[in-house]
ZAMARGU-4260 file (C-alpha; in steps of 0.2 Angstrom, whole numbers, plus 5000, padded with zeros to 4 digits):
<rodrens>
0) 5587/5437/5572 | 5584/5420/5561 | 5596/5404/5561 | 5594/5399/5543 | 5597/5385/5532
5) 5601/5383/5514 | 5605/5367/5508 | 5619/5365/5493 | 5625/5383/5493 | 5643/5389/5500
10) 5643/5403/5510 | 5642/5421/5507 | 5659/5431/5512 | 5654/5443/5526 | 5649/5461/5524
15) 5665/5471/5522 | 5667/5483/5538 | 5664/5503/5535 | 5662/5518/5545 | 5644/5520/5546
20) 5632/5512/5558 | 5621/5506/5545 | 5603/5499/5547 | 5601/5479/5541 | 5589/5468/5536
25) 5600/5453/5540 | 5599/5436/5537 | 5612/5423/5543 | 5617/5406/5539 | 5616/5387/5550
30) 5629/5380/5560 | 5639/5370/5547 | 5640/5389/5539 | 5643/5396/5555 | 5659/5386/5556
35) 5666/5390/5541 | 5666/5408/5543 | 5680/5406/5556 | 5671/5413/5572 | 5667/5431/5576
40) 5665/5443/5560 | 5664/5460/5566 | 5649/5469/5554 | 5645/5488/5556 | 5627/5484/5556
45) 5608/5489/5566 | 5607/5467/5562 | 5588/5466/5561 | 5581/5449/5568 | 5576/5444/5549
50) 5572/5431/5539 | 5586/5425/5528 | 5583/5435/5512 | 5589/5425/5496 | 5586/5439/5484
55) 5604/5435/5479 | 5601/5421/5472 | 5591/5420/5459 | 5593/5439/5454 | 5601/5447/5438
60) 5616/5457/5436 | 5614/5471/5448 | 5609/5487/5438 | 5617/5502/5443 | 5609/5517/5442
65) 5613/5537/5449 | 5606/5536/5466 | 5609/5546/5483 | 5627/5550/5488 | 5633/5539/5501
70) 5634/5546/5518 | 5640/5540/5534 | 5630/5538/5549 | 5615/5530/5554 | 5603/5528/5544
75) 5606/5517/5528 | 5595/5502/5528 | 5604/5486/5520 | 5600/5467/5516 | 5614/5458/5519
80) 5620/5439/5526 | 5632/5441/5539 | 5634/5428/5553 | 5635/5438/5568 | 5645/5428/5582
85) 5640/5430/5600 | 5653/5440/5609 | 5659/5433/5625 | 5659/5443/5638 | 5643/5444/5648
90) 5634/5427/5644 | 5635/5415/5658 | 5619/5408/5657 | 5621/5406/5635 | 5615/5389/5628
95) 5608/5383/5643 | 5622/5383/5656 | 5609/5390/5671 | 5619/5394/5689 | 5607/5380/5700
100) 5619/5383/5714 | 5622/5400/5723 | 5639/5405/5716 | 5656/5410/5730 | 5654/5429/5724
105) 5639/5442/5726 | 5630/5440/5713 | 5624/5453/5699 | 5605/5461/5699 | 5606/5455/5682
110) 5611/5436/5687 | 5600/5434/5700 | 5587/5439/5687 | 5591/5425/5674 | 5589/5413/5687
115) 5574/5417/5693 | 5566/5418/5677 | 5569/5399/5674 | 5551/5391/5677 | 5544/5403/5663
120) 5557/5394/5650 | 5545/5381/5649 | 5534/5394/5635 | 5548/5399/5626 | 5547/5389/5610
125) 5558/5385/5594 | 5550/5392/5578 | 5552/5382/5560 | 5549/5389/5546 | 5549/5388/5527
130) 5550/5402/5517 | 5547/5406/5497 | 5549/5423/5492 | 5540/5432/5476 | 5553/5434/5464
135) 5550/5453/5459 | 5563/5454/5445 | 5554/5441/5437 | 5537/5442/5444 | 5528/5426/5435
140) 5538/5415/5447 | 5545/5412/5463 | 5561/5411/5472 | 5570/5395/5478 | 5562/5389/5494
145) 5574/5389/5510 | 5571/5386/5530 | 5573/5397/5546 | 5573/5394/5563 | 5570/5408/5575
150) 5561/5409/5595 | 5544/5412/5600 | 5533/5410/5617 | 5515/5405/5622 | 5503/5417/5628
155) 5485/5416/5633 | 5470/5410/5622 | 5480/5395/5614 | 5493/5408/5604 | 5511/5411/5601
160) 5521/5426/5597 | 5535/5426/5587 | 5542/5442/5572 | 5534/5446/5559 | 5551/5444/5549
165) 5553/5425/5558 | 5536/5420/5545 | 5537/5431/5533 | 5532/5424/5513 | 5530/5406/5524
170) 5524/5391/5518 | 5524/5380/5533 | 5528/5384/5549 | 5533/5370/5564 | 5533/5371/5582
175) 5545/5365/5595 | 5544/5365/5616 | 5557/5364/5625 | 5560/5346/5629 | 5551/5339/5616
180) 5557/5331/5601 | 5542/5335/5592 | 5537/5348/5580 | 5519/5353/5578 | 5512/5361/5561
185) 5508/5379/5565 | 5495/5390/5559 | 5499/5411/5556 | 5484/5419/5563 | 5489/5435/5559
190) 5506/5446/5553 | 5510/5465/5559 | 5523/5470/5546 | 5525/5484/5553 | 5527/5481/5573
195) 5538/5466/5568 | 5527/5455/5576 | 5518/5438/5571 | 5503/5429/5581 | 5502/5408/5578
200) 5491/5396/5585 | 5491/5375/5586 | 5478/5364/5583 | 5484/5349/5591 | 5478/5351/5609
205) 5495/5339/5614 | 5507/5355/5611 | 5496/5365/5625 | 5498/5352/5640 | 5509/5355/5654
210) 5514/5373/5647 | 5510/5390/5657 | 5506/5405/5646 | 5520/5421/5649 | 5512/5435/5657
215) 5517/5451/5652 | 5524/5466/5664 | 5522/5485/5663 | 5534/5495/5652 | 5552/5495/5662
220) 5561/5508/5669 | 5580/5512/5664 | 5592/5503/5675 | 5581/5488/5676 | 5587/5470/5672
225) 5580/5460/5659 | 5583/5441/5654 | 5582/5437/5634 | 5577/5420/5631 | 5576/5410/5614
230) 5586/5399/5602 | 5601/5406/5596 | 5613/5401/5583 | 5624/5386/5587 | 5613/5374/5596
235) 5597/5367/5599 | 5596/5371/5615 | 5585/5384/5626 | 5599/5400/5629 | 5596/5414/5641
240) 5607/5430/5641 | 5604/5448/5653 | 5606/5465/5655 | 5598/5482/5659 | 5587/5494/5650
245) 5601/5507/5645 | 5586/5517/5634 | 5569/5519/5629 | 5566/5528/5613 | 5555/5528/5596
250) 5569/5516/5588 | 5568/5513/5568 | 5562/5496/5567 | 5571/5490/5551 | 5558/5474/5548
255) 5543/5487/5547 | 5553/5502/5540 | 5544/5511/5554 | 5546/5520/5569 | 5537/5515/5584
260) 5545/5513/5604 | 5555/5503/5609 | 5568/5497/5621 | 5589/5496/5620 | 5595/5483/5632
265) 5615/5480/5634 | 5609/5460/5633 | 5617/5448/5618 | 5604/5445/5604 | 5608/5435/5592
270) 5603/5424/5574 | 5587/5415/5580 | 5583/5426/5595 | 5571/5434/5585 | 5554/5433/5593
275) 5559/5426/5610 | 5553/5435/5626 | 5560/5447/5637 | 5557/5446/5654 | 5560/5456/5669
280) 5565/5450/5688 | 5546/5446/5693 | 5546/5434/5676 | 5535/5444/5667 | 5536/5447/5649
285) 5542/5466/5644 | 5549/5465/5625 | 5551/5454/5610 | 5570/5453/5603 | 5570/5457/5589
290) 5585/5467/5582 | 5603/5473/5587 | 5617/5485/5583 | 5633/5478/5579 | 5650/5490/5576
295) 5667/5490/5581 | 5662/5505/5593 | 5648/5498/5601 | 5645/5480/5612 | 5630/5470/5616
300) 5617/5484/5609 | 5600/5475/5608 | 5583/5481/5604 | 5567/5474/5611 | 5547/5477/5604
305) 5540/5484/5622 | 5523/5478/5630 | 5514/5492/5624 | 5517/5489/5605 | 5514/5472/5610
310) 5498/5475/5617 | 5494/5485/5602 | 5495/5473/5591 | 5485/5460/5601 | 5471/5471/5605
315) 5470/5474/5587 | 5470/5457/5581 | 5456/5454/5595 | 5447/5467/5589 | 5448/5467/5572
320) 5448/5449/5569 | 5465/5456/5558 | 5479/5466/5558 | 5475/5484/5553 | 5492/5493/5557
325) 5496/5508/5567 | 5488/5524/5562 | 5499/5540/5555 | 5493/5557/5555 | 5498/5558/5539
330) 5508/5574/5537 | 5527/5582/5536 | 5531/5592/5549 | 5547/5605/5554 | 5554/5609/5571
335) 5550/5626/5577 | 5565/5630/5587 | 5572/5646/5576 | 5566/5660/5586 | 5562/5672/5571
340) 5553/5657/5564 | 5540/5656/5577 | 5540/5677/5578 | 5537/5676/5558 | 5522/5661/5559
345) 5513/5673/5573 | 5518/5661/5588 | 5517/5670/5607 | 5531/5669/5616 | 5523/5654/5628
350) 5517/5645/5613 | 5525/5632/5607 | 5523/5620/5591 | 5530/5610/5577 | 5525/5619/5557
355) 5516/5605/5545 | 5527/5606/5530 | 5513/5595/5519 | 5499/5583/5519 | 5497/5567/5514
360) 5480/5572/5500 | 5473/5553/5505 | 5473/5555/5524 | 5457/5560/5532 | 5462/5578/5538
365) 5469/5582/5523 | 5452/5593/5521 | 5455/5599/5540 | 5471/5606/5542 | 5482/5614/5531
370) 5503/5618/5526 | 5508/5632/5537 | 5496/5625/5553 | 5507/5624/5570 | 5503/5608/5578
375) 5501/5615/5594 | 5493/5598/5605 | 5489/5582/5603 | 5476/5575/5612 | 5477/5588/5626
380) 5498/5585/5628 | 5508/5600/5622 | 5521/5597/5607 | 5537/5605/5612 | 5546/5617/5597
385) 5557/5599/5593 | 5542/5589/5592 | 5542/5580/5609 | 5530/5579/5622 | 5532/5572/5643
390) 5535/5552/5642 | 5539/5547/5659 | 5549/5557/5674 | 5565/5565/5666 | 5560/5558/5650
395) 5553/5567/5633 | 5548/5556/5618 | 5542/5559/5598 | 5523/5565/5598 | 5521/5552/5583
400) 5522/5540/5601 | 5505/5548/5604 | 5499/5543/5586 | 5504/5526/5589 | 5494/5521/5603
405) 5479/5526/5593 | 5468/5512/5582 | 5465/5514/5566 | 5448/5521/5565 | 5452/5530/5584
410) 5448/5550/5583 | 5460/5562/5589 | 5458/5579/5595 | 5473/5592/5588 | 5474/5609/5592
415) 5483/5621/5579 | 5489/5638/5577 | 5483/5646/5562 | 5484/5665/5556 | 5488/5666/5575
420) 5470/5659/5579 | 5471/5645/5590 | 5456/5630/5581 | 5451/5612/5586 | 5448/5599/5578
425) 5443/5580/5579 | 5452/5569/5566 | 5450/5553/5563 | 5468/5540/5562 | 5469/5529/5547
430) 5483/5521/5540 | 5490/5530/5523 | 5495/5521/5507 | 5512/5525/5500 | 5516/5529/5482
435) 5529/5517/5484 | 5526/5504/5498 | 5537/5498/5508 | 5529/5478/5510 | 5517/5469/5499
440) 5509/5462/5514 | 5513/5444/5507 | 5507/5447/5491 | 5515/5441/5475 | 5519/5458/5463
445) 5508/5462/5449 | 5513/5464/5432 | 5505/5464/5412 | 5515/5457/5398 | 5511/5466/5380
450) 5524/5464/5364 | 5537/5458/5375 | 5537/5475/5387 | 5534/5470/5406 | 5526/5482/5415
455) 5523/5481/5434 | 5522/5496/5449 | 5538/5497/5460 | 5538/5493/5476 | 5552/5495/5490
460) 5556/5475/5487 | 5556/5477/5469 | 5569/5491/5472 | 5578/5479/5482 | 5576/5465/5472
465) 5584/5475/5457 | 5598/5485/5466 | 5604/5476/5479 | 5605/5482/5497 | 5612/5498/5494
470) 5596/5504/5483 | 5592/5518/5491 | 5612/5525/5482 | 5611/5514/5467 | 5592/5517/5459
475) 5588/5529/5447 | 5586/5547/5455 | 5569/5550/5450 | 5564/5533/5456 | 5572/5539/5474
480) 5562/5554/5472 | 5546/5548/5471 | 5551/5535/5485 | 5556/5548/5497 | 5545/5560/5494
485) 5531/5557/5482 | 5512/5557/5489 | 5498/5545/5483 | 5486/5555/5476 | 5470/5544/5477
490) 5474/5528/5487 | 5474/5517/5470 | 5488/5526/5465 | 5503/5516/5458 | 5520/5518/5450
495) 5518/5510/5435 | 5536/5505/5426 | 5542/5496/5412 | 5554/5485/5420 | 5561/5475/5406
500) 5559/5470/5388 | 5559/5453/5383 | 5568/5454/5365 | 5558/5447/5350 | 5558/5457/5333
505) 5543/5466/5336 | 5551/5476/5349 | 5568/5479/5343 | 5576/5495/5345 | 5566/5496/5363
510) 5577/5483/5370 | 5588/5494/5381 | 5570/5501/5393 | 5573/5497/5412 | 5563/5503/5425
515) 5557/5517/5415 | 5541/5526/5424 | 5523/5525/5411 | 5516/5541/5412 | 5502/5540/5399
520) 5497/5525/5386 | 5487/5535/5370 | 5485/5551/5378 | 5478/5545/5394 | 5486/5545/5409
525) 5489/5529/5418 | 5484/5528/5435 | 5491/5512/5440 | 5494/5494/5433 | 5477/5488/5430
530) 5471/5504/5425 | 5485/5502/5410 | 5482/5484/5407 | 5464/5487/5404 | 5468/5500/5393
535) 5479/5492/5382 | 5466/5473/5380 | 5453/5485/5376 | 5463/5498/5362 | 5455/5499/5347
540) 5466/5510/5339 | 5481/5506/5325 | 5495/5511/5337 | 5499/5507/5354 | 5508/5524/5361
545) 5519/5523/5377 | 5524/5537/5384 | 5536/5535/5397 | 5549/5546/5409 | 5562/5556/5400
550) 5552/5560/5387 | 5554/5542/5378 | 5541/5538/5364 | 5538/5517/5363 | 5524/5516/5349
555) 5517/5498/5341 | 5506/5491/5330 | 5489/5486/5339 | 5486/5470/5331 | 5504/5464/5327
560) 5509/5468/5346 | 5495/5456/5352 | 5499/5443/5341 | 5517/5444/5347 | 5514/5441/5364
565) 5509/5423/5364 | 5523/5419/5356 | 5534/5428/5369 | 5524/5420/5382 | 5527/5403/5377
570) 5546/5407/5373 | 5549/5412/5390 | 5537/5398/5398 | 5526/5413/5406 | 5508/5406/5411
575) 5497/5421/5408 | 5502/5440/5399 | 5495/5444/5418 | 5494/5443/5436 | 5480/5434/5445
580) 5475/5452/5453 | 5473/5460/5436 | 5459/5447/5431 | 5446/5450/5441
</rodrens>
């Protein structure tokens, strides 16, 4: 998690409690807000390691729309600010108070562990950053700016590791050793949305001296101890808590709204752990903190990025010279359990399998395999009738875990069932470009501005920017549709909505138009945002026609709308009728 600042604002009133272990995107406030939340506030909440997200300040009237029915149960991702206090049982060694002496009662596998792990402290650093987020309801401008602080820790070749979410939409970022009382200006070298995970380097050759690089240890087994370092909320100080591996699992990163391994540890972690090490009792490195699960049924439940995703995204990085993500296979599949299923899709008794529901059409084996295939191996591992395969001893985990250790670019060899024919075939990993996606990869949103009508392509953080946390209920259904299960057709493919209008005369009677999808502009269907825009500079025609979703008509005069729209510009102090991306 992230300690953040924000200077001249009171504090938000903590998330109410509710049944349902929900997933959150959380950000938290500083100490001098810590205080006046009176302690502990128990929140019913998977509390990503995030960013404090200030998309309530700034943002219009929520717009409610007919989303999903709410349901309990894990799941339901949310943005919220809670400050989430430590609990205090099983923290001894919290904010620094270290045993140096051997205590008068045995000690714990678990305590011997935080002591031993003491020398590698000296690599754990204190991350500062400054953040300004794209304001998507309003897409010409920019949010407020606020400040974070999270943890980090220095590994070979002059680099530091830290989340994904700890840098997000930075503008600076400082550096801190433990000790010092110096902050060094930080450069991001590369961001992994999607693994959570963030790779920075130092120019000055001073904030290297006297400082070992963490070495990192081989994926842990269940039972074993591990010692969380990092800077946690309330204090300045280095603080170390420990615990056990209670589970090892494809866990729902809420940061990368993926799902990739990772580990559970019964461990505290808190606001501003985010991105500091895990180590086990040999002082190696095994995980990155990252997120944890608070509810009024569950204690110290942590969650921890493992060396192999780790690894994954290094390797890539030094490979690649960039992060180019972790490859899907790009398709839907079912579990084959139902007997009478498997009789019916022609499956032997000794076969097993999972049935691909569909394909993505922009993935690379979409002209390969087909609907109705049984997945019957991955890369020579069997896929089991629920869609796992052997992990470690007494262990099963997803298959998609198999996908994951891939590269993009990496072949695979699958081996399907089809018409009761066993075939093979060598498929090439890519990623694969949602319709809607579910992170700009820093990128300011697009839009085009025309009579007063904005018009941009919807994006998970737009959604979240104009319904609030609870989206994924309060959107439009249709837009929760195409969200949920729309497929990109051709990897330019956007969502292209009017978002707003921005009331002058010429547009009067449109006035009440909110995110209402574009399907075609004068007959022609739009493809995506620029495709639109360039449509609509170029018409020569007397009328512009919009037709949108729900069979709405918008129709304007050609030369009266372009005539129109400086003035709205200038009204509304807007730059430019477009986005910098739609120029070139």
């Amino acid at each position: 998690m992230v300690e953040t600042r924000k200077r001249g604002r009171k504090p938000k009133a903590p998330a109410s409690t509710s049944e349902a272990m929900d997933l959150e995107y959380a950000n938290t406030t500083n100490a001098a807000q810590n205080a006046q939340n009176d302690g502990f506030i128990a929140v019913n909440n998977l509390v990503s390691t995030a960013a404090a997200e200030n998309e309530v300040e700034n943002q219009p009237p929520k717009r409610r729309g007919r989303g999903r029915q709410r349901k309990s149960g894990l799941g339901h991702t949310e943005h919220t600010e809670p400050y989430v206090a430590a609990s205090p049982e099983r923290r001894p060694y919290q904010n620094g108070g270290v045993v140096l002496e051997p205590p008068p009662h045995p000690v714990a596998n678990w305590e011997s562990a935080a002591a031993r792990v003491v020398p590698a402290m000296d690599a754990v650093v204190k991350v500062f950053c400054v953040h300004t987020e794209p304001n998507y309801s309003l897409p010409w401008q920019r949010k407020r700016q606020y400040s974070s602080s999270s943890s980090g820790f220095i590994i070979g070749g002059k680099r530091v590791l830290t989340n994904a979410h700890s840098v997000e939409h930075y503008i600076q970022v400082k550096l801190k050793k433990r000790g010092s009382d110096t902050k060094y200006l930080a450069t991001v070298l590369s961001i992994g949305t999607e693994c959570d995970a963030a790779m920075l380097t130092v120019e000055d050759d001073e904030f290297w001296e006297g400082v070992s690089p963490v070495d990192f240890g081989d994926l842990p087994a269940l039972q074993d101890a591990v010692t969380v370092v990092g800077y946690p909320i309330g204090g300045d100080t280095i603080s170390v808590t420990s615990g056990v591996v209670s589970r090892i699992e494809i866990l729902s990163y809420v940061h990368g709204s993926t799902e990739l391994l990772g580990l559970q540890i019964d461990a505290a972690i808190n606001s501003g752990n985010s991105g500091g090490p895990a180590f086990n009792d040999k002082r190696k490195c095994v995980g990155i903190a990252f997120q944890s699960l608070k509810h009024e049924d569950a204690e110290n439940i942590g969650y921890v990025i493992p060396t192999p995703v780790i690894m994954h995204f290094i390797q890539d990085y030094e490979k690649n010279e960039a992060y180019t993500g972790f490859p899907v296979l790009g398709v839907e599949w079912q579990k084959m359990e139902n007997p009478d299923l498997r009789l019916a899709m022609g499956m032997k008794l000794d076969q097993k399998g999972v049935l691909i529901r569909r394909i993505e059409p922009t993935a690379p084996e979409s002209h390969l395999l087909k609907p109705s295939d049984i997945i019957v191996s991955f890369d020579g591992v069997k896929v089991a009738n629920d869609g796992t395969v052997p992990f470690r001893h007494g262990e099963r985990i997803g298959f998609s875990y198999l996908v994951s250790q891939k590269y993009t670019g990496d072949t695979a060899s699958v081996k399907v069932l089809r018409d009761s024919k066993i075939l093979y075939y060598d498929i090439k990993l890519a990623t694969h470009k949602k319709l809607i996606p579910a992170h700009t990869s820093g990128k300011p949103p697009s839009y085009y501005i025309i009579a007063g009508f904005v018009f941009t392509s919807v994006t998970v953080p737009y959604l979240r920017s104009e319904y609030g946390k609870d989206y994924e209920f309060d959107a439009p259904v249709k837009l929760l549709d195409k969200h949920l299960h729309a497929m990109s057709q051709s990897t330019d493919e956007q969502l292209v909505v009017v978002s707003q209008v921005l009331v002058a005369d010429i547009n009067i009677g449109y006035e009440e138009i909110v995110n209402t999808q574009v399907i075609a502009f004068n007959g022609k269907p739009v493809k995506n945002l620029k495709n639109l825009a360039k449509m609509v500079d170029s018409c020569k025609d007397k009328y512009l026609r919009f037709d949108l979703e729900y069979q709405q008509i918008v129709v304007l005069q050609t030369k009266a709308a372009k005539a129109a729209t400086l003035d709205i510009l200038t009204t509304h102090c807007i730059s430019s009728a477009m986005s910098d991306d739609l120029k070139s």
